[in-house]
Phi, psi and omega in degrees: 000328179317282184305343139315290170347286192278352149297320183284332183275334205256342177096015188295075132022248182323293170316327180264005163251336158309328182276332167289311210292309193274322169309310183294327136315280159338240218334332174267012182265334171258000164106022176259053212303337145330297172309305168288339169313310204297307190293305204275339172276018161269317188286347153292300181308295136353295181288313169329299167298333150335307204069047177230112203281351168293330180267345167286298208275357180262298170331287138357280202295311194296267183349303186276002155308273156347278205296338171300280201322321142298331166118008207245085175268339169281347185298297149012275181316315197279350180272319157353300210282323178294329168264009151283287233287309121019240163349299161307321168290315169307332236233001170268325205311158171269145166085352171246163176311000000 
């Protein structure tokens, strides 16, 4: 949380979705998975505006991880289904690679 905190004062993009990503990691690791559901969907969010689809597709995985794990397997599918869909707007978009 520290550390999210002072990435967020300095205005640091990346440090607050590394930071969210790995806080987020702790959290399921002690079983609070609300809390990492949360964490990994600010650092996707975050890594978005970046445009850094490596850290949007470990944040995904981590997430829809939580949700297997709860029992909440189309919630799962469906955060899969959001970086094709994602991915595809961009690849329509005018002006992106």
């Amino acid at each position: 949380e520290e550390s999210r905190h002072r990435f967020s004062e300095l205005g640091d993009t990346s440090g607050i979705a590394q930071a969210c990503n790995l806080a987020g990691l702790i959290a399921a690791a002690r079983g609070d998975d609300t809390a990492a559901a949360a964490l990994y969907e600010e650092c996707i969010d975050q890594a978005w505006r970046l445009e850094n689809r490596a850290a949007v597709a470990l944040a995904l995985h981590n997430l829809a991880y939580v949700e297997q794990r709860q029992g909440a397997l189309d919630r799962a599918i469906e955060i899969g289904a959001r970086v094709l869909d994602r991915e595809a707007g961009r690849a329509q978009a005018p002006g992106t690679p």
